[in-house]
DRENTORKOL-3810 file (N, C-alpha, C; in nm, 4 decimals):
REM DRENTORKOL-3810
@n.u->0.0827; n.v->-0.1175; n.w->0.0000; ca.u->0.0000; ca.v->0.0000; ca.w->0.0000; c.u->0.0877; c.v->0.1246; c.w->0.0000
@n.u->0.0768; n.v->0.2539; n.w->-0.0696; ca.u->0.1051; ca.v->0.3417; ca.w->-0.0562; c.u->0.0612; c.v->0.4470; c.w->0.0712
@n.u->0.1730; n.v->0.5213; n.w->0.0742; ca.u->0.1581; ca.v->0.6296; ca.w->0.1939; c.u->0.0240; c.v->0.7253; c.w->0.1595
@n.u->-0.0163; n.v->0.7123; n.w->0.0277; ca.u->-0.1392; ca.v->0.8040; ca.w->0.0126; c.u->-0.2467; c.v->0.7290; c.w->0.0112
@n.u->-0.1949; n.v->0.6197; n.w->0.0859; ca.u->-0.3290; ca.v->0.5452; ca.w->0.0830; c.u->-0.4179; c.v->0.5917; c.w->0.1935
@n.u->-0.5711; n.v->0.6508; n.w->0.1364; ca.u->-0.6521; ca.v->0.7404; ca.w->0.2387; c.u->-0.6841; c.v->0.5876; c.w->0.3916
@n.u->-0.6808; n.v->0.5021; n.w->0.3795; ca.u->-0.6851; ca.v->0.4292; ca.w->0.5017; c.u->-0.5473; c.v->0.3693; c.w->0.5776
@n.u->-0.4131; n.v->0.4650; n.w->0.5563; ca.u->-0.3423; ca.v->0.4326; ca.w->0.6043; c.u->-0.3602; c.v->0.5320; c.w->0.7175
@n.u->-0.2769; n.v->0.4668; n.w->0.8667; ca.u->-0.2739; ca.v->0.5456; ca.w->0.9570; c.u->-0.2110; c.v->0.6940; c.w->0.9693
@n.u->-0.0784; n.v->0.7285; n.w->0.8843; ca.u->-0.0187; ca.v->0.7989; ca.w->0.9416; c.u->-0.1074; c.v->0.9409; c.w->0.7993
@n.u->-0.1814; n.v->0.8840; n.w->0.7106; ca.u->-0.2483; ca.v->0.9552; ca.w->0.5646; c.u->-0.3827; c.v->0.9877; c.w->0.6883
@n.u->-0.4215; n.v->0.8864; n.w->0.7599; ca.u->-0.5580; ca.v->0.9969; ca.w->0.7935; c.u->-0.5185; c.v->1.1020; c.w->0.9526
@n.u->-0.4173; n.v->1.0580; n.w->1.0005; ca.u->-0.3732; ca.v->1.1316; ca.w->1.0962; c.u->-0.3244; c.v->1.3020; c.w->1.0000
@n.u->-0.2404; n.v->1.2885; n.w->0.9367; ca.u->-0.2176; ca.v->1.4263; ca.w->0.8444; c.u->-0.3147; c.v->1.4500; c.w->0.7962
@n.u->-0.4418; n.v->1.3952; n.w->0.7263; ca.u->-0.5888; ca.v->1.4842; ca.w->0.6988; c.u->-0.6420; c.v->1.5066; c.w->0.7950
@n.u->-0.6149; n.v->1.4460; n.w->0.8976; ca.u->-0.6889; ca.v->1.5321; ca.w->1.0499; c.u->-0.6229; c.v->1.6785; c.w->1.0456
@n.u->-0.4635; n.v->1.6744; n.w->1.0822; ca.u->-0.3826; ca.v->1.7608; ca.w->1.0854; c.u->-0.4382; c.v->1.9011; c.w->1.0152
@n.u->-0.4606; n.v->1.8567; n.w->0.8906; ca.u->-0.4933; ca.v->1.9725; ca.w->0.7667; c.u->-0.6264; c.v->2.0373; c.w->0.7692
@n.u->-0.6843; n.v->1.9561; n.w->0.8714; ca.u->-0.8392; ca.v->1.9750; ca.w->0.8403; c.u->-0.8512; c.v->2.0955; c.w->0.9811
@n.u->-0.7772; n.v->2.0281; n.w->1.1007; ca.u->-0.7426; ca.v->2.1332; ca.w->1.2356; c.u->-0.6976; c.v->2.2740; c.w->1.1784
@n.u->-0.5631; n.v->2.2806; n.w->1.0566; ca.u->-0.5219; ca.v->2.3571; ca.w->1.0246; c.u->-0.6216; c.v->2.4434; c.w->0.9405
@n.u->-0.7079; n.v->2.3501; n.w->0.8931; ca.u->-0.8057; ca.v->2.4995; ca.w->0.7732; c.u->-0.8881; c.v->2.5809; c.w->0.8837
@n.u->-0.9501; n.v->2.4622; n.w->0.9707; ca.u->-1.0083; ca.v->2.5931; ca.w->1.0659; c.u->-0.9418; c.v->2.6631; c.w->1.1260
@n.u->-0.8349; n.v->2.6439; n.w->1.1765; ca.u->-0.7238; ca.v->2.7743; ca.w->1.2472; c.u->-0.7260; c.v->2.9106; c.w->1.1756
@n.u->-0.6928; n.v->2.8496; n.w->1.0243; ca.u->-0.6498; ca.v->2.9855; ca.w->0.9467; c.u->-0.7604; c.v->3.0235; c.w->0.8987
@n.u->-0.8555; n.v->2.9709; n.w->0.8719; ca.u->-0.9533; ca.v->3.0239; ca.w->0.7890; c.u->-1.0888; c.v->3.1296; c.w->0.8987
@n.u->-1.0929; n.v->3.0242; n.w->1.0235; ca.u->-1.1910; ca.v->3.0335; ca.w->1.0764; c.u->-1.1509; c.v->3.1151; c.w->1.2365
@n.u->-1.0062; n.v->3.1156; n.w->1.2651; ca.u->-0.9448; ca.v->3.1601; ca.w->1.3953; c.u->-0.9961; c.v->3.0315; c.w->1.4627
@n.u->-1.0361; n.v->2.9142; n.w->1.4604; ca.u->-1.0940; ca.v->2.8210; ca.w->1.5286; c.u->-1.0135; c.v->2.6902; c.w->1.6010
@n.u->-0.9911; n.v->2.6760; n.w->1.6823; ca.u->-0.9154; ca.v->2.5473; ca.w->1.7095; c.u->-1.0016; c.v->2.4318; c.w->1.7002
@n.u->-0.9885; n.v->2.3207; n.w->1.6590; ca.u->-1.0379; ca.v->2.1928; ca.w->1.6442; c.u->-0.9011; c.v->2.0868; c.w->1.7072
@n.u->-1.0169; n.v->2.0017; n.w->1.7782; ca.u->-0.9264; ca.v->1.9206; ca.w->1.8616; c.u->-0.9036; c.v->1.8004; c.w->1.7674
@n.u->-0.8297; n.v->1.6801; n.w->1.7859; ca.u->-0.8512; ca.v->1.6155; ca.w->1.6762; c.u->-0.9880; c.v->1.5263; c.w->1.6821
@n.u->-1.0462; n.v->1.4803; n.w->1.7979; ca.u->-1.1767; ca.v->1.4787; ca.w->1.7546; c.u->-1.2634; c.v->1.5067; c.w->1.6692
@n.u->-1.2691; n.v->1.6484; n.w->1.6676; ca.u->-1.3617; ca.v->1.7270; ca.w->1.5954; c.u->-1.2683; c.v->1.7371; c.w->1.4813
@n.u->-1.1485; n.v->1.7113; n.w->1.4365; ca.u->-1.1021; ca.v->1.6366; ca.w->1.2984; c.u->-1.1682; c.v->1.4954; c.w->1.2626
@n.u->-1.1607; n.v->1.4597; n.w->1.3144; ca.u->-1.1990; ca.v->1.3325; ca.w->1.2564; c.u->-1.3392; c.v->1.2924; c.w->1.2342
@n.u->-1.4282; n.v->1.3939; n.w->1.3173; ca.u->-1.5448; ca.v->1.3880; ca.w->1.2891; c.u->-1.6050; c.v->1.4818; c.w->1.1486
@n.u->-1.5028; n.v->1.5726; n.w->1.1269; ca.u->-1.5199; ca.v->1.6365; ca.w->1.0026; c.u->-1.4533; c.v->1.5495; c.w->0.8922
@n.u->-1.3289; n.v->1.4633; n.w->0.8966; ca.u->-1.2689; ca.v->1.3365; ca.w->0.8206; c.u->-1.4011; c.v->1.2992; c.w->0.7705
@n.u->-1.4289; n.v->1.2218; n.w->0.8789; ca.u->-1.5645; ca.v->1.1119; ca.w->0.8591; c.u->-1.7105; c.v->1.1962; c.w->0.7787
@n.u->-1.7233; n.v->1.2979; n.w->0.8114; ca.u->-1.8546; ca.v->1.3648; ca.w->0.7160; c.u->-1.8158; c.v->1.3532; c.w->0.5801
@n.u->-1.6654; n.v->1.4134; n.w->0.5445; ca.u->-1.6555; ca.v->1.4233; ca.w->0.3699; c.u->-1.6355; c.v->1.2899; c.w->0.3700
@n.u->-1.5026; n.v->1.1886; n.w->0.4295; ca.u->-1.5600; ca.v->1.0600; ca.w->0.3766; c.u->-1.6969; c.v->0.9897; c.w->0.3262
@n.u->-1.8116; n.v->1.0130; n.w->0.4081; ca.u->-1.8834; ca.v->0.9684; ca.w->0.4063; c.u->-1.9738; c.v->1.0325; c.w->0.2997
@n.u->-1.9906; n.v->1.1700; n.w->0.3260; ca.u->-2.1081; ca.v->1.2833; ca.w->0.2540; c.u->-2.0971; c.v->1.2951; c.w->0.1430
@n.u->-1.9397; n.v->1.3512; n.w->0.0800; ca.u->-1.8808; ca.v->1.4305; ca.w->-0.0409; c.u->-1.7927; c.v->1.3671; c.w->-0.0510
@n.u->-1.7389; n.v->1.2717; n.w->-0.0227; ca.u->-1.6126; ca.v->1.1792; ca.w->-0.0960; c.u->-1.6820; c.v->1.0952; c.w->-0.2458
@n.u->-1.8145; n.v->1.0327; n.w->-0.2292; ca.u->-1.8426; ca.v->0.9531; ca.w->-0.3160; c.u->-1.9137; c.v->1.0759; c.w->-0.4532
@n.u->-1.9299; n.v->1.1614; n.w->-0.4250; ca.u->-2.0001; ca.v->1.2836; ca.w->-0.5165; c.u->-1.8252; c.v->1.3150; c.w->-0.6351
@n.u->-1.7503; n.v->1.2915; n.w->-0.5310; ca.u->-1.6151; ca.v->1.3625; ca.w->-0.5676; c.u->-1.5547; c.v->1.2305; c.w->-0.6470
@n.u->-1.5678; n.v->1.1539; n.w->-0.5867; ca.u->-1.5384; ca.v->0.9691; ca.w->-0.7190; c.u->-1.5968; c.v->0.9666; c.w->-0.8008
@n.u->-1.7215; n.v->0.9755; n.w->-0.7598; ca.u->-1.7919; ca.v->0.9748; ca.w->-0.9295; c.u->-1.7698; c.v->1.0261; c.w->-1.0269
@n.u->-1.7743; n.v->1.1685; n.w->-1.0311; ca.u->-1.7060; ca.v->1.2861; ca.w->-1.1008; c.u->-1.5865; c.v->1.2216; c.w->-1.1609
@n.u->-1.4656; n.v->1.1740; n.w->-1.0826; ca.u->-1.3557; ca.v->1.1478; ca.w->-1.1475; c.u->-1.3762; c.v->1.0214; c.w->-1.2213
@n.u->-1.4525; n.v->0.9157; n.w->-1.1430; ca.u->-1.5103; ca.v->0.8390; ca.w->-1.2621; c.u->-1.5387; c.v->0.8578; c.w->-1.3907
@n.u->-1.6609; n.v->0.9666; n.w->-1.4127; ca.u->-1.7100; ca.v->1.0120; ca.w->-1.5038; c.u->-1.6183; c.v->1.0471; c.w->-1.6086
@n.u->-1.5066; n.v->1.0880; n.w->-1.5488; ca.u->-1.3831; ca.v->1.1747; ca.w->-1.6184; c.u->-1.3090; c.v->1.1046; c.w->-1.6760
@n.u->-1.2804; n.v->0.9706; n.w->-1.6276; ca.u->-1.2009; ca.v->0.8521; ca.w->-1.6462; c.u->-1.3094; c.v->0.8185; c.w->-1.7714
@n.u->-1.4171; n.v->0.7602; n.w->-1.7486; ca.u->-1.4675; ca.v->0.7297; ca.w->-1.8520; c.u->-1.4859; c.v->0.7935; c.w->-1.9960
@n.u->-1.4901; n.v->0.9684; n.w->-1.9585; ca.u->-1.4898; ca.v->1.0144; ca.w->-2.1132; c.u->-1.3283; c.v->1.0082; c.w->-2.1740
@n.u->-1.2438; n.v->1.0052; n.w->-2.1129; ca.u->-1.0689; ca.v->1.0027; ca.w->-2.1253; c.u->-1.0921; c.v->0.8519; c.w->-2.2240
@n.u->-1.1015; n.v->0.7883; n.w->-2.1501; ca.u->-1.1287; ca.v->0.5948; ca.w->-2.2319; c.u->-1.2341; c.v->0.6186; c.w->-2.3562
@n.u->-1.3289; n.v->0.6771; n.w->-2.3525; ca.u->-1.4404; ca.v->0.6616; ca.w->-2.4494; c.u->-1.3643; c.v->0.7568; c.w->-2.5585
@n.u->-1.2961; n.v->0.8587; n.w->-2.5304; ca.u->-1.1955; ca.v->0.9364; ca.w->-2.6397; c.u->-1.0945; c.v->0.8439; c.w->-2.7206
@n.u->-1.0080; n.v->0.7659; n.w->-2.5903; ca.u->-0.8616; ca.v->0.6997; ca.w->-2.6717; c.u->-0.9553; c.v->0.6295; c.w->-2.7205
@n.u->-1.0521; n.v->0.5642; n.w->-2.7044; ca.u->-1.1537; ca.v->0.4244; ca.w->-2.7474; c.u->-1.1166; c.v->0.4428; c.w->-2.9286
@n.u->-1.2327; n.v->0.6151; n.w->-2.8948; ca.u->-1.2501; ca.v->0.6469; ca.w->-3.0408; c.u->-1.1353; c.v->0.6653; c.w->-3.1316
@n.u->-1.0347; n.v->0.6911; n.w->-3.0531; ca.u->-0.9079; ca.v->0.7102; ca.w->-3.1557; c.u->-0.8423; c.v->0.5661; c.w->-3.2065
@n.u->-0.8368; n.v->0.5125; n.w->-3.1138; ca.u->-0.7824; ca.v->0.3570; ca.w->-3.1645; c.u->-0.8674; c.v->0.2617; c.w->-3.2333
@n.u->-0.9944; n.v->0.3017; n.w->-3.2513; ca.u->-1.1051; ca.v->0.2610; ca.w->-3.3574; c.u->-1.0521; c.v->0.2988; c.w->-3.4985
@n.u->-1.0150; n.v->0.4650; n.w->-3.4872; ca.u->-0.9782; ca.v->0.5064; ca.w->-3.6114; c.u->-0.8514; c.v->0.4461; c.w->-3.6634
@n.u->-0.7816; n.v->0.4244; n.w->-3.5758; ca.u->-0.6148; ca.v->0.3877; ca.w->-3.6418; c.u->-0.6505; c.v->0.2491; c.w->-3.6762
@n.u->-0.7259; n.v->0.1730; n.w->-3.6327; ca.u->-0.7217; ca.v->0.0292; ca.w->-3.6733; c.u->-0.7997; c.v->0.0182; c.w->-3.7694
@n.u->-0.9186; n.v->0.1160; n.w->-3.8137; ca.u->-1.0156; ca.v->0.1351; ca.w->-3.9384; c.u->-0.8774; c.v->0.2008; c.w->-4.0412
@n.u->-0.8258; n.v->0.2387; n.w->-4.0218; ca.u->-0.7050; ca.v->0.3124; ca.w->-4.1079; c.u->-0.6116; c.v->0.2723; c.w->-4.1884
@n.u->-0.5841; n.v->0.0903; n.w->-4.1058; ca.u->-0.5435; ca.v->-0.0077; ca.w->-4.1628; c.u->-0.5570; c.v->-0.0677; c.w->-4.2537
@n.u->-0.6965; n.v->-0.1234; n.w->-4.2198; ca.u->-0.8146; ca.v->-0.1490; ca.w->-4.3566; c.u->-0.7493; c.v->-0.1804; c.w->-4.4705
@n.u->-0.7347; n.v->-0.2846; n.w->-4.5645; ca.u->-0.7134; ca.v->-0.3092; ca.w->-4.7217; c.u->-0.8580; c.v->-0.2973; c.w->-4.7654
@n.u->-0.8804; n.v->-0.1918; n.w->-4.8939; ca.u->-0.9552; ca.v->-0.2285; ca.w->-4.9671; c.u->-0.9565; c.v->-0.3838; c.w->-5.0637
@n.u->-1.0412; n.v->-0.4115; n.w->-5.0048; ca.u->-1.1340; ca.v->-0.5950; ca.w->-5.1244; c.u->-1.1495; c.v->-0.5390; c.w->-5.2482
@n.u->-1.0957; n.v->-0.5961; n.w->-5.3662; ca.u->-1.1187; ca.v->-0.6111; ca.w->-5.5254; c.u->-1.1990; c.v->-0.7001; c.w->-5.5455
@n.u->-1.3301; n.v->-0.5946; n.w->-5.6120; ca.u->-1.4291; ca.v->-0.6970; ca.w->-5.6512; c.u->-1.4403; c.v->-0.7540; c.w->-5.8216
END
């Protein structure tokens, strides 16, 4: 597994970290890591899968593009048949 793997320990301890840190700067707010991880767990849960899909979606038109291009290069090949 990679270090960016979002269920590794030391990957969701630093998104706690970052998440304490946006409210500091953004909000003057301290968050304990509790209240990190309970904000972790909302986008995991809420807006993580809104945010996959999307890149899904994205993945899929990327593939449905090369699709179409490697359709063309292999139609390109093609011998015309003498009738």
């Amino acid at each position: 597994m990679s270090n960016d793997d979002p269920t590794n320990e030391r990957t969701t301890k630093k998104m706690i970290q970052d998440i304490q840190q946006f409210f500091q700067n953004e909000f003057d707010q301290e968050y304990s890591e509790f209240d990190g991880q309970r904000v972790l767990h909302f986008v995991k849960e809420a807006l993580a899968p809104h945010i996959y899909n999307a890149a899904i979606a994205d993945v899929k038109c990327v593939f449905e593009q090369q699709f179409a291009n490697f359709e063309e290069e292999i139609s390109s090949l093609e011998r015309p048949i003498r009738r």
